[in-house]
Residue frames as a rotation matrix with the C-alpha (Angstrom) as fourth column:
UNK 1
0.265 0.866 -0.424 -7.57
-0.613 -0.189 -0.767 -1.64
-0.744 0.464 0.481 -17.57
UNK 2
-0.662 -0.314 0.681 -7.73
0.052 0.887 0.459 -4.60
-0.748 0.339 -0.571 -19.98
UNK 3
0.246 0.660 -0.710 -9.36
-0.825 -0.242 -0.511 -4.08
-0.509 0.711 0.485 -23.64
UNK 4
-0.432 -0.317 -0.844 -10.08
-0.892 0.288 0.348 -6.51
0.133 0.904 -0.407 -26.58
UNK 5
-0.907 -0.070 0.415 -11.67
-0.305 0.788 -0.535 -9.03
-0.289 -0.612 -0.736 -24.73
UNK 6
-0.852 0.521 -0.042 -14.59
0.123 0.278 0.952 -10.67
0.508 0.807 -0.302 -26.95
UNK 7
-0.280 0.934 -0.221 -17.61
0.846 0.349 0.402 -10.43
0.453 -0.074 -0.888 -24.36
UNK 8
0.617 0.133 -0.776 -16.64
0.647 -0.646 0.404 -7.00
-0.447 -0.752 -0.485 -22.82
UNK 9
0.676 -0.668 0.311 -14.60
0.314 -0.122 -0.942 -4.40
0.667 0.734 0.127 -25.18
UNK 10
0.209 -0.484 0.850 -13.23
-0.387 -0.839 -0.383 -2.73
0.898 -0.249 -0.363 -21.85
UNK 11
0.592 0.274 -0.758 -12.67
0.632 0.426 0.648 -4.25
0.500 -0.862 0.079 -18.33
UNK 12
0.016 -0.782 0.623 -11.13
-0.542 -0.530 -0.652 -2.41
0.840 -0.328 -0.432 -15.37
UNK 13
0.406 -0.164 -0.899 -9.33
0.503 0.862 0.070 -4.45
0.763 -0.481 0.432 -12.35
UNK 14
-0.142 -0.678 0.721 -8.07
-0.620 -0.507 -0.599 -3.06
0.772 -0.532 -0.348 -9.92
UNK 15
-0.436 0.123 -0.892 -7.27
0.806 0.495 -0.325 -5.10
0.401 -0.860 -0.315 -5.68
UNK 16
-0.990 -0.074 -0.117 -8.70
0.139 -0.552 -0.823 -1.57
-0.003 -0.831 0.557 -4.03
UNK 17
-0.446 0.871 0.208 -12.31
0.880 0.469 -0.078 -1.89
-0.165 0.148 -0.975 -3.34
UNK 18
0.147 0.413 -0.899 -13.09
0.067 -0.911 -0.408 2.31
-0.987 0.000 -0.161 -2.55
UNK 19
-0.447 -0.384 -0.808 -11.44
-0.305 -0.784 0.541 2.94
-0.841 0.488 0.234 -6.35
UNK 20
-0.797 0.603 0.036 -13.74
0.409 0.495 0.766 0.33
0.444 0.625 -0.642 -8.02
UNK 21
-0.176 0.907 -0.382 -16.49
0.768 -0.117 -0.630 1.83
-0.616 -0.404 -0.676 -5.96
UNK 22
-0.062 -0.259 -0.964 -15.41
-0.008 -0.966 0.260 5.35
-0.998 0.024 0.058 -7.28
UNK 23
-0.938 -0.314 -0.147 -14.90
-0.248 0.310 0.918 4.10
-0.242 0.898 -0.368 -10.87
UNK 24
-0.671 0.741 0.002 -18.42
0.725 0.656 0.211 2.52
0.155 0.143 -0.978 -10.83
UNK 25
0.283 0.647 -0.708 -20.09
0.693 -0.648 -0.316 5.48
-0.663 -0.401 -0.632 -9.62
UNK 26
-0.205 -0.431 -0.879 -18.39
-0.273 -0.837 0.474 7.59
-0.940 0.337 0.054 -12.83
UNK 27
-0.650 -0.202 -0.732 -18.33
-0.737 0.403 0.543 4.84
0.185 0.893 -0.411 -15.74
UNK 28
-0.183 0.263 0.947 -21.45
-0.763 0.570 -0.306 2.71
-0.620 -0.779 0.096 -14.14
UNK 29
0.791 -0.088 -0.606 -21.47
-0.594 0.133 -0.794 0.93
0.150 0.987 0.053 -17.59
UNK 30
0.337 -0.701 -0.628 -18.17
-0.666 0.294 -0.685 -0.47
0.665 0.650 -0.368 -17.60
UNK 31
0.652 -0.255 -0.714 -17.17
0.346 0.938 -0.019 -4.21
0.675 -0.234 0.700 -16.44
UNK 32
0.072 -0.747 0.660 -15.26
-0.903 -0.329 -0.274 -3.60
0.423 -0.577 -0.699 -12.91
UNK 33
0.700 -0.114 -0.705 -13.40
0.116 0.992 -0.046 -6.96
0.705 -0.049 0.707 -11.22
UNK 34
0.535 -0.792 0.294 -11.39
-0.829 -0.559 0.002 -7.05
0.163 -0.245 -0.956 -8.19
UNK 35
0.609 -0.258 -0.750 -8.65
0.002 0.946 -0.324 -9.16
0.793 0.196 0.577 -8.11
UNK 36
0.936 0.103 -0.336 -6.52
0.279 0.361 0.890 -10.31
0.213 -0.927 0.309 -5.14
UNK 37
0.623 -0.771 0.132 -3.60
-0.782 -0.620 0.066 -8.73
0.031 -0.144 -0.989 -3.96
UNK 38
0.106 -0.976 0.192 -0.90
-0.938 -0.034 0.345 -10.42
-0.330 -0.216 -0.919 -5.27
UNK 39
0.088 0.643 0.761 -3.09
-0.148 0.764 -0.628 -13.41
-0.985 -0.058 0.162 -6.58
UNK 40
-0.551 -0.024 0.834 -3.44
0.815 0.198 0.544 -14.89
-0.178 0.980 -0.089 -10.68
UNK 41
-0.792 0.301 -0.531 -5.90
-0.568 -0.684 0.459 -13.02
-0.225 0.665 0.712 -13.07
UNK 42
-0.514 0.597 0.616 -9.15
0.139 0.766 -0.627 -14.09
-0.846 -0.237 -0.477 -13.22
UNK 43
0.321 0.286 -0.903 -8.77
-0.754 -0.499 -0.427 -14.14
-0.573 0.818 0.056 -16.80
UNK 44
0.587 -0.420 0.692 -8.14
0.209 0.904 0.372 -16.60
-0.783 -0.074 0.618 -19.57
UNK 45
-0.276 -0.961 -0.028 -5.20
0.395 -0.140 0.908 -16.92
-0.876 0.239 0.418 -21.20
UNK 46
-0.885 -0.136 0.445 -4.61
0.465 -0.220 0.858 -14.80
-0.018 0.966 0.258 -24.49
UNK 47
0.095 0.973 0.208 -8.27
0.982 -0.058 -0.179 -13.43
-0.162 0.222 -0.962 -23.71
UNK 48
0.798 0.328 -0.506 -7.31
0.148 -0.920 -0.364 -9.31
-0.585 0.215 -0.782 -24.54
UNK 49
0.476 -0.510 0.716 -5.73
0.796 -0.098 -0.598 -7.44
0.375 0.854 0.360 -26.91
UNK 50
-0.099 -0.412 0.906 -4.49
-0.181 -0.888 -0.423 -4.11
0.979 -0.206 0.013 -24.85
UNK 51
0.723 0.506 -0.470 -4.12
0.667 -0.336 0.665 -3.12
0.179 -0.794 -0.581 -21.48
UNK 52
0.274 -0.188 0.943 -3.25
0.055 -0.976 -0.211 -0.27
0.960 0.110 -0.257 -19.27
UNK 53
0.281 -0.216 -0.935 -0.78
0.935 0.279 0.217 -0.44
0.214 -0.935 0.281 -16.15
UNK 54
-0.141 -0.658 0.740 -0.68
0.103 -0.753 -0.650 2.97
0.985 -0.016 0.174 -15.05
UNK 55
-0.383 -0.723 0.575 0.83
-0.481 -0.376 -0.792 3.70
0.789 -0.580 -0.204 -11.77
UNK 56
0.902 0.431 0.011 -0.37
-0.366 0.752 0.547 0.32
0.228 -0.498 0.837 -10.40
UNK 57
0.259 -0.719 -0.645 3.84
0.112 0.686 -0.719 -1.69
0.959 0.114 0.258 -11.04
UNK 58
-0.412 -0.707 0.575 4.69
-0.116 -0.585 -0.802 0.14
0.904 -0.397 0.159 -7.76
UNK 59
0.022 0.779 0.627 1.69
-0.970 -0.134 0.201 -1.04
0.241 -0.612 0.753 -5.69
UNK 60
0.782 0.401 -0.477 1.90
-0.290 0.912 0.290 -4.46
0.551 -0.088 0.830 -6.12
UNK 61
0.738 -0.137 0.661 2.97
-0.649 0.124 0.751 -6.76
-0.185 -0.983 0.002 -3.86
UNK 62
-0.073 -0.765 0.640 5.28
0.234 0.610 0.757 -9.32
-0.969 0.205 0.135 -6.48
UNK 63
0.072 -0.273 -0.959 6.14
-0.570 -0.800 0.185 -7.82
-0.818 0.534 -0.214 -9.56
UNK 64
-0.555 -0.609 -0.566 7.16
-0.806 0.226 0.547 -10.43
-0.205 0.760 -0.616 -11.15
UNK 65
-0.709 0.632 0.314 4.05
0.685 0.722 0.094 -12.51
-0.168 0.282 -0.945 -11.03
UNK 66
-0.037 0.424 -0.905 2.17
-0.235 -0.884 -0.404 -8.97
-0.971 0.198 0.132 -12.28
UNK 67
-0.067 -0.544 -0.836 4.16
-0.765 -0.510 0.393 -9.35
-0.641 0.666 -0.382 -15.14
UNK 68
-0.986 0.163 -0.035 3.36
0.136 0.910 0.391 -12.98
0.095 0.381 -0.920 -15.87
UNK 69
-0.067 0.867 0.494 -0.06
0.805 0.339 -0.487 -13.16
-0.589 0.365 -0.721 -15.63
UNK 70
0.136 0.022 -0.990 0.00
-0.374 -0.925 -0.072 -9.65
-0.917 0.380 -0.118 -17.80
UNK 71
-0.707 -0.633 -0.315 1.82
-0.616 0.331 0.715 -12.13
-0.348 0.700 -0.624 -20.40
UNK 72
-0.843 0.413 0.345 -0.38
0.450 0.892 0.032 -15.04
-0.294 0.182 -0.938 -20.08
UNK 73
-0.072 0.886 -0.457 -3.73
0.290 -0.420 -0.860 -12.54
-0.954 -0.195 -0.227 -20.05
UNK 74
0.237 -0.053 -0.970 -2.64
-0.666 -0.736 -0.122 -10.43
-0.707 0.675 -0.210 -23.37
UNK 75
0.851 -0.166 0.498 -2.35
0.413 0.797 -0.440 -12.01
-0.324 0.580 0.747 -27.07
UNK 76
-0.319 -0.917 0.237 1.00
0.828 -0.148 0.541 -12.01
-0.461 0.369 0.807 -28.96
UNK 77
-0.401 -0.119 0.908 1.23
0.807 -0.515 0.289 -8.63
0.433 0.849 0.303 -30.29
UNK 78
0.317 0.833 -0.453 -0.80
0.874 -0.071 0.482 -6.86
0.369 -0.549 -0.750 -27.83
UNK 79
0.040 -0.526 0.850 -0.35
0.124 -0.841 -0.526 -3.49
0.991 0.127 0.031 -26.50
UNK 80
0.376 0.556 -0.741 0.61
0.885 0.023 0.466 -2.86
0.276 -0.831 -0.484 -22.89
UNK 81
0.267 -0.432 0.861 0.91
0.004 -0.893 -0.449 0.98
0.964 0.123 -0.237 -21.91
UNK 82
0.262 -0.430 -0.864 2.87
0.877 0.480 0.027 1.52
0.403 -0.765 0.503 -18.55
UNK 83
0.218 -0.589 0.778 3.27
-0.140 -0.808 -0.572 4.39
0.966 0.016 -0.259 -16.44
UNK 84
0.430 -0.170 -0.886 5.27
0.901 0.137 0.411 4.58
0.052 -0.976 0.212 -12.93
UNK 85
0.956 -0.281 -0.080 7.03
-0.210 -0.851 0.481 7.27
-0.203 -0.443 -0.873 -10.88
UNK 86
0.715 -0.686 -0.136 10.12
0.251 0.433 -0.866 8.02
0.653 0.584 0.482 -12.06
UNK 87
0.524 -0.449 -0.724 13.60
0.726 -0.208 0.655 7.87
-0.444 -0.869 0.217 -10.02
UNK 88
-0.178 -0.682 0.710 15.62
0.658 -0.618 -0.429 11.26
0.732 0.391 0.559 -10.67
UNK 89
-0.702 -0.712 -0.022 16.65
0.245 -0.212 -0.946 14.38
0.669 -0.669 0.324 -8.19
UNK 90
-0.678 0.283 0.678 13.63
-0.698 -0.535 -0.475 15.08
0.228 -0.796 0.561 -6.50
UNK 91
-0.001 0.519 -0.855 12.10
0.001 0.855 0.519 11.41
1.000 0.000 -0.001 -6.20
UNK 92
-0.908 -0.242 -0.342 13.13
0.290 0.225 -0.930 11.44
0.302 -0.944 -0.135 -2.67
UNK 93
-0.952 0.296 -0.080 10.39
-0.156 -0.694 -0.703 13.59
-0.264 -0.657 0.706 -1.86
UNK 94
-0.520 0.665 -0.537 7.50
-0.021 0.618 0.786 10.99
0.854 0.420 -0.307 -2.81
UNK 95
0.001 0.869 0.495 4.51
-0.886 -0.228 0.403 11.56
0.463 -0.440 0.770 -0.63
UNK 96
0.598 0.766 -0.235 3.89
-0.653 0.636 0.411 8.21
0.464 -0.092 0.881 -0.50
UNK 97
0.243 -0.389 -0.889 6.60
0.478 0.845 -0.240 6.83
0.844 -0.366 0.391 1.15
UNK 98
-0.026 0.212 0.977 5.45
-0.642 -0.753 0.146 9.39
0.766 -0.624 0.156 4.30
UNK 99
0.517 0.827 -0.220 4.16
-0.545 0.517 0.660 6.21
0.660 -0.221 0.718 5.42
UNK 100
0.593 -0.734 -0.330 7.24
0.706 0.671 -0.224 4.16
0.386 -0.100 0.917 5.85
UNK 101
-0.347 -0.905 0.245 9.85
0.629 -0.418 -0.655 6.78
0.696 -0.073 0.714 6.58
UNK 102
-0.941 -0.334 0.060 7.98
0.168 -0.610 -0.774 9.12
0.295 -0.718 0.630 8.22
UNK 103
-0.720 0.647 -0.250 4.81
0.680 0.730 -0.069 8.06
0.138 -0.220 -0.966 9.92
UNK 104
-0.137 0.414 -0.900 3.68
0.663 -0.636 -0.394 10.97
-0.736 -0.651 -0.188 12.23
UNK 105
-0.844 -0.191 -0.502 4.32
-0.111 -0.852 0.512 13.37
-0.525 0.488 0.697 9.30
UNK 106
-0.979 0.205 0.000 2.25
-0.021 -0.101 0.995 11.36
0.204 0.974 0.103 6.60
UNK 107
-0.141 0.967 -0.212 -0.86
0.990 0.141 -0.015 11.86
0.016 -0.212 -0.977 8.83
UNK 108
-0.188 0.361 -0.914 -0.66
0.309 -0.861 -0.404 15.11
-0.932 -0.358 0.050 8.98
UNK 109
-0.966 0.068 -0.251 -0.62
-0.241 0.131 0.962 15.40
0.098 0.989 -0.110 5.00
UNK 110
-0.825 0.440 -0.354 -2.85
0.006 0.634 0.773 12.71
0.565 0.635 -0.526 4.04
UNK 111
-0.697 0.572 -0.433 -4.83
0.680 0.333 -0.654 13.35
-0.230 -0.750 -0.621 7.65
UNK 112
-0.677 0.339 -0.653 -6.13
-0.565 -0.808 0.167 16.83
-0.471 0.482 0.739 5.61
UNK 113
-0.655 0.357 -0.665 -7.98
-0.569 0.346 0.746 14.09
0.497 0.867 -0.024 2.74
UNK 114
0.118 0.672 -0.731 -9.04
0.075 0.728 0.681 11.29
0.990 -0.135 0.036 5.55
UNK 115
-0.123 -0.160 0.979 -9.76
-0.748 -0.634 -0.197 12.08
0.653 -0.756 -0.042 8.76
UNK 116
0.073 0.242 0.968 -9.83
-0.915 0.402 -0.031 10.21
-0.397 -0.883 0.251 12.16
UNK 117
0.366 0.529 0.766 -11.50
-0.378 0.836 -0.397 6.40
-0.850 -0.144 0.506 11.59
UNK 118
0.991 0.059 0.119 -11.16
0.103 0.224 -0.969 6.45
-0.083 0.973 0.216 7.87
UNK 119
0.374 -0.901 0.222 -7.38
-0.926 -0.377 0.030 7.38
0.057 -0.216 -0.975 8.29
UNK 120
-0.320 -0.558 0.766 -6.74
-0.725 0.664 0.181 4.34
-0.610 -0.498 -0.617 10.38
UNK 121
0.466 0.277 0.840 -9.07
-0.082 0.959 -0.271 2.02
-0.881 0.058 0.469 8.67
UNK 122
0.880 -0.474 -0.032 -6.79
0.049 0.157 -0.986 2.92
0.473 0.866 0.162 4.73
UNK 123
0.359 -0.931 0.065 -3.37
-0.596 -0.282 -0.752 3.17
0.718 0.231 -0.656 6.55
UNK 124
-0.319 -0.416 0.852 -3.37
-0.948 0.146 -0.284 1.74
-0.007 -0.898 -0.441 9.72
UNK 125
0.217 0.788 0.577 -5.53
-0.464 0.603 -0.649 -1.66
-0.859 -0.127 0.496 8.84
UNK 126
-0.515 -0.353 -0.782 -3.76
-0.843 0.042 0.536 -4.04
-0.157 0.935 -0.319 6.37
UNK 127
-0.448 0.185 0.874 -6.57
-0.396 0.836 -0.380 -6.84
-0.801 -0.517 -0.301 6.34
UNK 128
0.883 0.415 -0.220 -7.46
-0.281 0.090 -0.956 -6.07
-0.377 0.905 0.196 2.86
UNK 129
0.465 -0.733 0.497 -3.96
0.885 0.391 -0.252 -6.99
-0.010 0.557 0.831 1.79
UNK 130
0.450 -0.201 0.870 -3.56
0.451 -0.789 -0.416 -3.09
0.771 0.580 -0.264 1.41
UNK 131
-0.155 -0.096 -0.983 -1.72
0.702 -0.711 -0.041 -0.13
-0.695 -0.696 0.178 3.61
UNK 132
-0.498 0.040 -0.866 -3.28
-0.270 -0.956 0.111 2.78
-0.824 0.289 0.487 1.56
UNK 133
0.741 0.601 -0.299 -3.46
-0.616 0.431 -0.660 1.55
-0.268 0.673 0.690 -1.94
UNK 134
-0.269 -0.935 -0.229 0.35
-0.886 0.334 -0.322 -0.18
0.377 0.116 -0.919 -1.51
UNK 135
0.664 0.338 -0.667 0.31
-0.023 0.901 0.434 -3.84
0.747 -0.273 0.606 -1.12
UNK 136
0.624 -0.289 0.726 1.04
-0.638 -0.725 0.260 -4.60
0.451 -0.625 -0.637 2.36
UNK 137
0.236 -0.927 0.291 4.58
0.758 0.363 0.541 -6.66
-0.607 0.093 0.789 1.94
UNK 138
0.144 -0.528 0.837 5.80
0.588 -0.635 -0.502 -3.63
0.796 0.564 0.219 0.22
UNK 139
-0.088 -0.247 -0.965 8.09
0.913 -0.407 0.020 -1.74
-0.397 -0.880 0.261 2.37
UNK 140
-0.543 -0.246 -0.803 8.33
0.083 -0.967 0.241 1.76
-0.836 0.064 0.546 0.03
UNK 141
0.618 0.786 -0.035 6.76
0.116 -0.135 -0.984 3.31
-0.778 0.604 -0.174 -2.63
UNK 142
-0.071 -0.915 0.396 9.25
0.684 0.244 0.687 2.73
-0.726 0.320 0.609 -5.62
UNK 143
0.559 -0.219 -0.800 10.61
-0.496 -0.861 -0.110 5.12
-0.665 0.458 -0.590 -8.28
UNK 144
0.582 -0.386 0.716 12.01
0.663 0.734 -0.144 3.33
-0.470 0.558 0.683 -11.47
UNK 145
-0.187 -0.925 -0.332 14.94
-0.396 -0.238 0.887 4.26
-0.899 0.297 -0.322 -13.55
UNK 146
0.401 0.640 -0.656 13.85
-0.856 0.007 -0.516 3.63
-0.326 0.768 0.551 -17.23
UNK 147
-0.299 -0.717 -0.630 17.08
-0.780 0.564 -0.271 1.48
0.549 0.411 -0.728 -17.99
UNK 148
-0.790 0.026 0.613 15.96
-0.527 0.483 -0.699 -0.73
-0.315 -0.875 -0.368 -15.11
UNK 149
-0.148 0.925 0.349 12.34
-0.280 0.299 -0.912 -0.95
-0.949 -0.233 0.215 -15.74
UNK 150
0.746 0.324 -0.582 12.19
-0.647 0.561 -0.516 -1.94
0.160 0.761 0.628 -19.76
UNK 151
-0.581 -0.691 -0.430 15.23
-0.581 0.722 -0.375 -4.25
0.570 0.032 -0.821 -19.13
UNK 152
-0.719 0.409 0.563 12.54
-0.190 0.663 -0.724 -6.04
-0.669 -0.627 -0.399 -16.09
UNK 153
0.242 0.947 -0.212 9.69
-0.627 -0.015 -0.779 -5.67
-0.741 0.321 0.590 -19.07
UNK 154
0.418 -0.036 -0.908 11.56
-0.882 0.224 -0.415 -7.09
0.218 0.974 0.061 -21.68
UNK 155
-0.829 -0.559 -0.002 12.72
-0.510 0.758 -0.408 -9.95
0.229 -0.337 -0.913 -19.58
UNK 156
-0.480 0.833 0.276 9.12
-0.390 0.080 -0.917 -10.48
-0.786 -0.548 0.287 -18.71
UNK 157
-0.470 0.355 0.808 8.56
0.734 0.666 0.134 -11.15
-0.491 0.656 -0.573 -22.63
UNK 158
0.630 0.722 -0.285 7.63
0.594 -0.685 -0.423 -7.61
-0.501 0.097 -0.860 -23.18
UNK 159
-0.686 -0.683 0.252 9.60
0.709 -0.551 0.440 -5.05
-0.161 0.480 0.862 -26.19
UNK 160
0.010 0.495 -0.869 9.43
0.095 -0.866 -0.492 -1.35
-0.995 -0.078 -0.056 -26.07
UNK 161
-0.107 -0.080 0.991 8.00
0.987 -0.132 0.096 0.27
0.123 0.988 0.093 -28.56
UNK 162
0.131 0.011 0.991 7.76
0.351 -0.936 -0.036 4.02
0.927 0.353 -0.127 -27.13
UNK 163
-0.210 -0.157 -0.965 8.79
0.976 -0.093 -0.198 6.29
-0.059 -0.983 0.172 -23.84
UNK 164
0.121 0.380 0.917 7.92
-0.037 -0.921 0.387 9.53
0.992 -0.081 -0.098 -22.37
UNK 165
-0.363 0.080 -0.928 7.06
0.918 0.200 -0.342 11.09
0.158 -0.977 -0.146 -19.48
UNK 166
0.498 0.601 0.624 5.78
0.289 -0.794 0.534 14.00
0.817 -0.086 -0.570 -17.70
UNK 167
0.923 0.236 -0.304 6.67
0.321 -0.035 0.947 16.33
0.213 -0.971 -0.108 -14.72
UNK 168
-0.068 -0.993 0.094 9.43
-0.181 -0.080 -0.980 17.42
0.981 -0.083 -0.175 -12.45
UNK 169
-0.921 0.265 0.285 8.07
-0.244 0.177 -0.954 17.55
-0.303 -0.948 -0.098 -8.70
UNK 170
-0.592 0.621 -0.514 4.76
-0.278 0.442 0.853 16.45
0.757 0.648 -0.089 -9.71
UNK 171
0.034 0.189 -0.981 3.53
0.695 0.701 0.159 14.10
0.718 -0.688 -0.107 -6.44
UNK 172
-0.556 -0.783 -0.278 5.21
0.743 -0.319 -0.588 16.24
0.372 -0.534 0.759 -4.16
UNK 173
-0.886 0.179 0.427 3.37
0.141 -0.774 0.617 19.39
0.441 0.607 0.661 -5.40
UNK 174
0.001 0.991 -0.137 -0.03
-0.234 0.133 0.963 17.87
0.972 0.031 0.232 -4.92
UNK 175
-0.060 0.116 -0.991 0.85
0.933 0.359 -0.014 16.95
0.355 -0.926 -0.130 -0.79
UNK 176
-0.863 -0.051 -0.502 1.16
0.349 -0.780 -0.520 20.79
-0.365 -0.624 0.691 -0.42
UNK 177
-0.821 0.553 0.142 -1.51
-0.518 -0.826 0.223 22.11
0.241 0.110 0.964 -2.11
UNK 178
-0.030 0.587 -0.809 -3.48
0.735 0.561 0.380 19.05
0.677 -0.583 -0.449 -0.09
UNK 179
-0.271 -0.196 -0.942 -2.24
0.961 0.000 -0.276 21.09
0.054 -0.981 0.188 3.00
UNK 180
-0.888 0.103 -0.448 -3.20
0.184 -0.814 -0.551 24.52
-0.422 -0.571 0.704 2.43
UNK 181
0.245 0.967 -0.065 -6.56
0.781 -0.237 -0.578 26.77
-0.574 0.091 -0.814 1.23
UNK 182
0.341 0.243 -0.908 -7.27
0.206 -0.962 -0.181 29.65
-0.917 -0.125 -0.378 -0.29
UNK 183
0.758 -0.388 -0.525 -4.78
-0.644 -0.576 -0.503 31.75
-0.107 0.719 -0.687 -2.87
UNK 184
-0.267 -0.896 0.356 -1.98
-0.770 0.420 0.479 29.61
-0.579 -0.146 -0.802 -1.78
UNK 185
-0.401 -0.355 0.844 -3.59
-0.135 0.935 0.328 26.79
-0.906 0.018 -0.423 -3.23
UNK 186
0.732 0.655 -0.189 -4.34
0.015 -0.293 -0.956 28.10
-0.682 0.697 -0.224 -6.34
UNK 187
0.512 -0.604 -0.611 -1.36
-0.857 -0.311 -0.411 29.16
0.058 0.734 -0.677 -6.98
UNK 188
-0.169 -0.712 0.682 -0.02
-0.602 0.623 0.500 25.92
-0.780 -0.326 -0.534 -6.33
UNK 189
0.355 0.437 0.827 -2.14
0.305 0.782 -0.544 24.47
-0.884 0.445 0.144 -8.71
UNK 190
0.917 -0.187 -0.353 -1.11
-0.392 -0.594 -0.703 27.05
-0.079 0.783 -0.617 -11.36
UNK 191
-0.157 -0.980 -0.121 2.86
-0.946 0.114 0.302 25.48
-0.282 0.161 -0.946 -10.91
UNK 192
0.103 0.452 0.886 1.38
-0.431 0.823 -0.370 22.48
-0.896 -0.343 0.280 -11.10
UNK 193
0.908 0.419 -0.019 0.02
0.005 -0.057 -0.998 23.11
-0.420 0.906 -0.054 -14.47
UNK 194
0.716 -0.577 -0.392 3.33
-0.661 -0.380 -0.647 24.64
0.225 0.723 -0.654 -15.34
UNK 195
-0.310 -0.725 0.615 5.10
-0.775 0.567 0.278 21.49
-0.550 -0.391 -0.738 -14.14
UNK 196
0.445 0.349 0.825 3.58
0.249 0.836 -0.488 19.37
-0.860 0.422 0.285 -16.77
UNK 197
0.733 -0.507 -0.453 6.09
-0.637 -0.280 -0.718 20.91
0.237 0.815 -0.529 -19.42
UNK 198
-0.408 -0.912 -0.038 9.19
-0.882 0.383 0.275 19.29
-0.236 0.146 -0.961 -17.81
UNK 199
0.473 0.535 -0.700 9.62
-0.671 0.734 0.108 15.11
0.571 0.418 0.706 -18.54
UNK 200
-0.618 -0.786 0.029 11.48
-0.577 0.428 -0.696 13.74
0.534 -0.447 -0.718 -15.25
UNK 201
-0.373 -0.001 0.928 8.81
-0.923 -0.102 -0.371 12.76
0.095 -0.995 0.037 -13.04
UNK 202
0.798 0.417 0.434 6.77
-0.151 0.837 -0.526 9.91
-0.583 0.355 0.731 -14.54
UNK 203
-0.655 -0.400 -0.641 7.55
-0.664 -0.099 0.741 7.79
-0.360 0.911 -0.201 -17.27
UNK 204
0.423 0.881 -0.212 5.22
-0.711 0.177 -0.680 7.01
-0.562 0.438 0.702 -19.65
UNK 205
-0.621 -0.752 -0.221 6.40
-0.626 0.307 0.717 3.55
-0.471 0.584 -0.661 -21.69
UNK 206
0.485 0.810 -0.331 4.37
-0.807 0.267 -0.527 1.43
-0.338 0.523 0.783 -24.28
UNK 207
-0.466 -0.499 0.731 5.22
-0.648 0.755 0.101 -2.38
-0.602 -0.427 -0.675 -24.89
UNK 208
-0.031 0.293 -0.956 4.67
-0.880 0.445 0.165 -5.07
0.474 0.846 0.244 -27.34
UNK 209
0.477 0.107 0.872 3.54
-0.549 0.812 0.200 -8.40
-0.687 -0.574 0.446 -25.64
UNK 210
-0.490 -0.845 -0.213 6.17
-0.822 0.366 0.437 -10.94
-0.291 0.389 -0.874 -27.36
């Protein structure tokens, strides 16, 4: 999401065509643009004042040309907020890299949400560029280490200016209570809830464009 921009106060971008569909059908108002997996910004330079990368750094397909055109897009001073999955003791157990590690499993999961056709045509079909909503030259679904990730932002031309986070099993959580019904998955939802006290699972980080 990309704000400040002089003919549009709000734009959202996204490469996945269902979540602009979805987005449009909630916010039908608000500028939607998709851009190309792995492609420029079909923006001009310096042309917003804010934007919002949240749990998108992990999807893309080159990071480091994310991060440039982010630079070139945003004016000096600009805010960009950032959130990814964070790496600490129970990352391992990221849904999303079912895909990659364990194929057979992450249909049964994810086969609960999309069934049959629709299955194959978001996981099994990378002609949109995509395998899910992961660009498809990405082998895993990464997990960042905070030291890691503002040391890649601030090489990028980007200085923190705040951090957080949220969670402990977070992700995880939400593949079981995909898989069952009933009480069970109430009460799953109820840890859920009470799993937004801890701060391991995300991290939440805010950035000054240089």
């Amino acid at each position: 999401m990309l704000g400040g921009h002089r003919d549009h106060p709000t734009i959202g971008a996204d490469a996945h065509s269902g979540y602009l569909a979805e987005a449009h059908g909630t916010q039908p108002s608000l500028p939607l643009v998709r851009v190309e997996v792995g492609g420029r910004l079909p923006f001009r330079n310096e042309a917003f004042s804010s934007a919002t990368l949240l749990d998108v750094l992990e999807h893309v397909g080159d990071e480091t040309t994310t991060l440039s055109e982010l630079r070139r897009v945003l004016r000096p001073g600009a805010l960009l907020l950032v959130t990814v999955p964070a790496r600490h003791r129970w990352s391992w157990l990221d849904p999303d890299d079912l895909k990659y590690h364990f194929p057979a499993l992450h249909r049964v999961v994810m086969g609960r949400r999309y069934r049959g056709e629709e299955y194959d045509r978001r996981f099994r079909d990378p002609t949109d560029g995509l395998v899910g909503d992961i660009a498809a030259g990405r082998h895993r679904h990464d997990n960042y280490d905070a030291r890691e990730l503002i040391e890649r932002f601030t090489g990028a031309g980007f200085q923190p200016i705040s951090r957080s986070g949220a969670n402990l099993f977070g992700r995880p959580a939400e593949a079981v209570r995909l898989m069952i019904g009933g009480l069970p998955q109430r009460l799953v939802g109820r840890l859920i809830r009470l799993d937004g006290r801890f701060r391991s699972a995300h991290l939440f980080v805010a950035f000054e464009r240089g």
